[in-house]
N, C-alpha and C positions, 0 to 999 in steps of 0.2 A: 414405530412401524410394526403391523404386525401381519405376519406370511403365515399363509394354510396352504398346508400339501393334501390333499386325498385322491386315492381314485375311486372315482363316483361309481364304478359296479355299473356304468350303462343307466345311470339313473333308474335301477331297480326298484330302489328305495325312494322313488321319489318324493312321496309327497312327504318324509320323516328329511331327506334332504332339503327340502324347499323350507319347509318351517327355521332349518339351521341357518342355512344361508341367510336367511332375515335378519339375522342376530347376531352372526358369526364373528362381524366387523371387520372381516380381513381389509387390507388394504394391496394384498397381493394374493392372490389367489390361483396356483396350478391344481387342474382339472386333471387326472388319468384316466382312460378310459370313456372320451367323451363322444359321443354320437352327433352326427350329420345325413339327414335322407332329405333330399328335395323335394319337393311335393307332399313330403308326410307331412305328420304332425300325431301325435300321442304316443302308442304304442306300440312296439314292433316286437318278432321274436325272436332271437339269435339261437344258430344251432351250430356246432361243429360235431368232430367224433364221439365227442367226450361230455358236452355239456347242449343243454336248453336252456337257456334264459330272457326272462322277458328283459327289456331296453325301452328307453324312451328312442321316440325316431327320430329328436333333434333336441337331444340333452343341451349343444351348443346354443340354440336359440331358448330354452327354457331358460338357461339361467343369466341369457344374457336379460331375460324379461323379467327377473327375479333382481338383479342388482344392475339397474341403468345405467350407474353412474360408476360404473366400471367397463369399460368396452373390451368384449373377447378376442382375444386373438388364439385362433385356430390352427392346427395343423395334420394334416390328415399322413397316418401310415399305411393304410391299405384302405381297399373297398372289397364290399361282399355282398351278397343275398341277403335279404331278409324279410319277412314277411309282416303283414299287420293283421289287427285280430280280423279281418273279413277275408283272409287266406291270400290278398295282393302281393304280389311280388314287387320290392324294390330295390334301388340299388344303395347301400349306405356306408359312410365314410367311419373310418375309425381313429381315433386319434385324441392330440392331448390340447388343452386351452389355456391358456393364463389370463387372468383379469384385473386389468391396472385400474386403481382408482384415480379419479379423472386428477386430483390433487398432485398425483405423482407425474412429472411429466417424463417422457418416453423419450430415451437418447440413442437407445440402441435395442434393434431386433435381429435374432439370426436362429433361424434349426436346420437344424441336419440329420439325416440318418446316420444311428450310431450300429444300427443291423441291419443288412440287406439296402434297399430300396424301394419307392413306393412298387405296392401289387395289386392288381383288379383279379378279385376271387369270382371268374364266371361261374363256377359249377360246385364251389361252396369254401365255409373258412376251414382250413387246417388248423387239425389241435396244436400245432410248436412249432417252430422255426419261422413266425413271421416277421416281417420285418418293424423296427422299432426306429423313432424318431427322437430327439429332444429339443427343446425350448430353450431359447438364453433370451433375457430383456435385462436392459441397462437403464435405471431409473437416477434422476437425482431426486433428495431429499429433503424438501425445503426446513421439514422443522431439525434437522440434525445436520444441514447442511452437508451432506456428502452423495456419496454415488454410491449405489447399492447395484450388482452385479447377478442377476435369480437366473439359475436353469435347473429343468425339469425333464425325467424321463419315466416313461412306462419301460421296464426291463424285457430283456428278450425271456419268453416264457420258454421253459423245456421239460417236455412231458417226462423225459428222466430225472429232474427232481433240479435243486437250487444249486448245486454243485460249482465248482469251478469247470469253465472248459474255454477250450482259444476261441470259443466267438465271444464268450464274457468277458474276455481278457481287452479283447479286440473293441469290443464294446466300449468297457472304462477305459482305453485309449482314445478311443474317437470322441467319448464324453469331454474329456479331460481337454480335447483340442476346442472341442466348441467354446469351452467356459475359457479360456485363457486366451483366445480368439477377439474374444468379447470383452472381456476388461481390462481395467484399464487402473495402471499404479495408483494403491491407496483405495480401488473399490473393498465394500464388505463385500465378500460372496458368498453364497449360500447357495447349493444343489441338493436338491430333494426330490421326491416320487416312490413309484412302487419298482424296486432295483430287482424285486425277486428274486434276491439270493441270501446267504447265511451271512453272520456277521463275520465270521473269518473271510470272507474272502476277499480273495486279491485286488480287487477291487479298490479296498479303500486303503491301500497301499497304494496305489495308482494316483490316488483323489490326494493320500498324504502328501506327493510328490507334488502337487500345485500347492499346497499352504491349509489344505480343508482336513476339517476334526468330526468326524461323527459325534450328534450326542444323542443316538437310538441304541445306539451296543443290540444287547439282549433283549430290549424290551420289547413284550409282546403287542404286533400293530395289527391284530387282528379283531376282530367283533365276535359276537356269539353266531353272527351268520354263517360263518366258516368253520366248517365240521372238521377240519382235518387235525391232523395234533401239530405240524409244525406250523409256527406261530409269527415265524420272519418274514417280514415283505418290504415293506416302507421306509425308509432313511432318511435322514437329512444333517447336512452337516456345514457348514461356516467355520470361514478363513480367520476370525478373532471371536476367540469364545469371550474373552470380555467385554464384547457388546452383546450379549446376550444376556437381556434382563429377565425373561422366562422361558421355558420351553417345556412343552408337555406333550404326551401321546394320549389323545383326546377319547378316554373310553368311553365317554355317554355326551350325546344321547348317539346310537347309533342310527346313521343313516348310510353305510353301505355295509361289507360283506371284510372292509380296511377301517380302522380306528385312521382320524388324520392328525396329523401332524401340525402343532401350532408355536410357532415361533414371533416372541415377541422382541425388536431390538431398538 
C-alpha cells in the first residue's frame, strides 16, 4: 500500500501537480490545503493580511477528475472571499481531502475539529488563528490482509512562528482523540500532514502516548517555492515501523510550495 501526504498550496502549482498525480500511484492520498467554490471553476485569488495567492476554485473537483478511481472525501474548515481572474466575488470552502482507491474498501470515516470550529470569513481570511480540522478513514487491506487506521491535519497556523503554545497542545490532544476514536486493536496507523511546528515539539510526545513514531525528525519538507529559512512543516508517523518498507520526503519533481510525503507499507 502506498500513502502520500502533501499540501497542494491551493493548487498553485497546478498543472506541475496534475502531471504528478498521474503517476504518483498513491493508493491513499491526503490533500492539505484543498479548495471548494461552487459555481467556479479555474482560477481564483486568495488574499489575507499577509499573502496573495493564486488557488485553483475547485482543487477538490480537479483532482477528483485527475484520479477517478479514487473518490474524494472533503472537509471544509472555514469559508472566505475570493475572487476570479474577471474580479467576481465568490464564496470558497477551505479544507482537507483524502482519496481512497476504489480497491481499498472504506470501514470507517470521522473528522473533527482539532482548533476552533467551522467559520464563514464575510469581510476576509485572517492571517492565524483559524480554525483547523482533521481526517481519520479506516480501510481494510485486502493484499496484506489487515486494517490500516490514516488521519490527516493542516496545523493550526501562527503568525508568531512554529512554537509550542496551549492551543498546540490542545490541538495534538484533540488529534490524538480522533485517531484512537477510530481504531481499532491490531490497526496500522499512520498520521501525517502539514502539523506546522518544529520537530521538538510537544506534540509528538502526545502522538508517542498512542503508540506513533515520527520518521520526518529534521528532514527538510520544504521546496525551492518557500523563501523562508525554517524548513519544518510536514510529518508523518506510524504505530509499527516495521511495516514500513519505504518512506521518503519527495524532493522532486516539485509541485507545491511543501515536498510530500510518501510512505510505502
Amino acid at each position: 500500500m502506498r500513502i502520500i501526504s502533501l499540501n497542494a498550496w491551493g493548487g498553485a502549482m497546478f498543472d506541475e501537480l496534475a502531471d504528478w498525480l498521474d503517476t504518483c500511484g498513491a493508493d491513499l492520498l491526503c490533500l492539505q490545503e484543498v479548495t471548494r467554490t461552487p459555481g467556479a471553476e479555474g482560477w481564483t485569488q486568495f488574499e489575507d493580511a499577509e499573502r496573495s495567492l493564486p488557488q485553483r476554485a475547485d482543487l477538490l473537483s480537479d483532482v477528483r477528475a485527475l484520479l477517478p478511481g479514487h473518490p474524494g472525501i472533503f472537509t471544509a474548515s472555514d469559508t472566505g472571499p475570493v475572487h476570479d481572474r474577471r474580479g467576481r466575488p465568490h464564496r470558497q470552502d477551505f479544507g482537507l481531502a483524502t482519496f481512497v482507491a476504489e480497491a481499498l474498501p472504506v470501514v470507517g470515516i470521522r473528522s473533527a475539529f482539532v482548533h476552533g470550529g467551522y467559520a464563514e470569513h464575510r469581510d476576509g481570511w485572517p492571517a492565524g488563528d483559524r480554525p483547523r480540522v482533521a481526517q481519520a478513514v479506516r480501510v481494510f487491506d485486502p493484499r496484506a490482509q489487515r486494517f490500516v487506521t490514516l488521519a490527516h491535519l493542516h496545523g493550526l497556523r501562527d503568525p508568531a512562528g512554529k512554537s509550542d503554545t496551549p492551543a498546540r497542545r490542545a490541538q495534538a490532544e484533540r488529534l490524538a482523540e480522533l485517531v484512537t476514536g477510530v481504531r481499532e486493536d491490531g490497526d496500522l496507523t499512520v498520521v501525517c500532514g502539514d502539523f506546522n511546528l518544529l520537530p521538538g515539539s510537544e506534540t509528538f510526545e502526545i502522538l508517542a502516548g498512542i503508540g506513533l513514531v515520527d520518521l520526518v525528525r529534521e528532514a527538510d519538507t520544504r521546496t525551492s517555492r518557500y523563501g523562508k529559512p525554517l524548513r519544518h512543516a510536514s510529518y508523518l508517523l506510524v504505530s509499527d515501523t516495521a511495516a514500513v518498507k519505504h518512506f521518503e520526503v519527495v524532493a522532486e519533481p516539485e509541485v507545491s510550495d511543501h515536498r510530500a510525503l510518501l510512505l510505502e507499507v
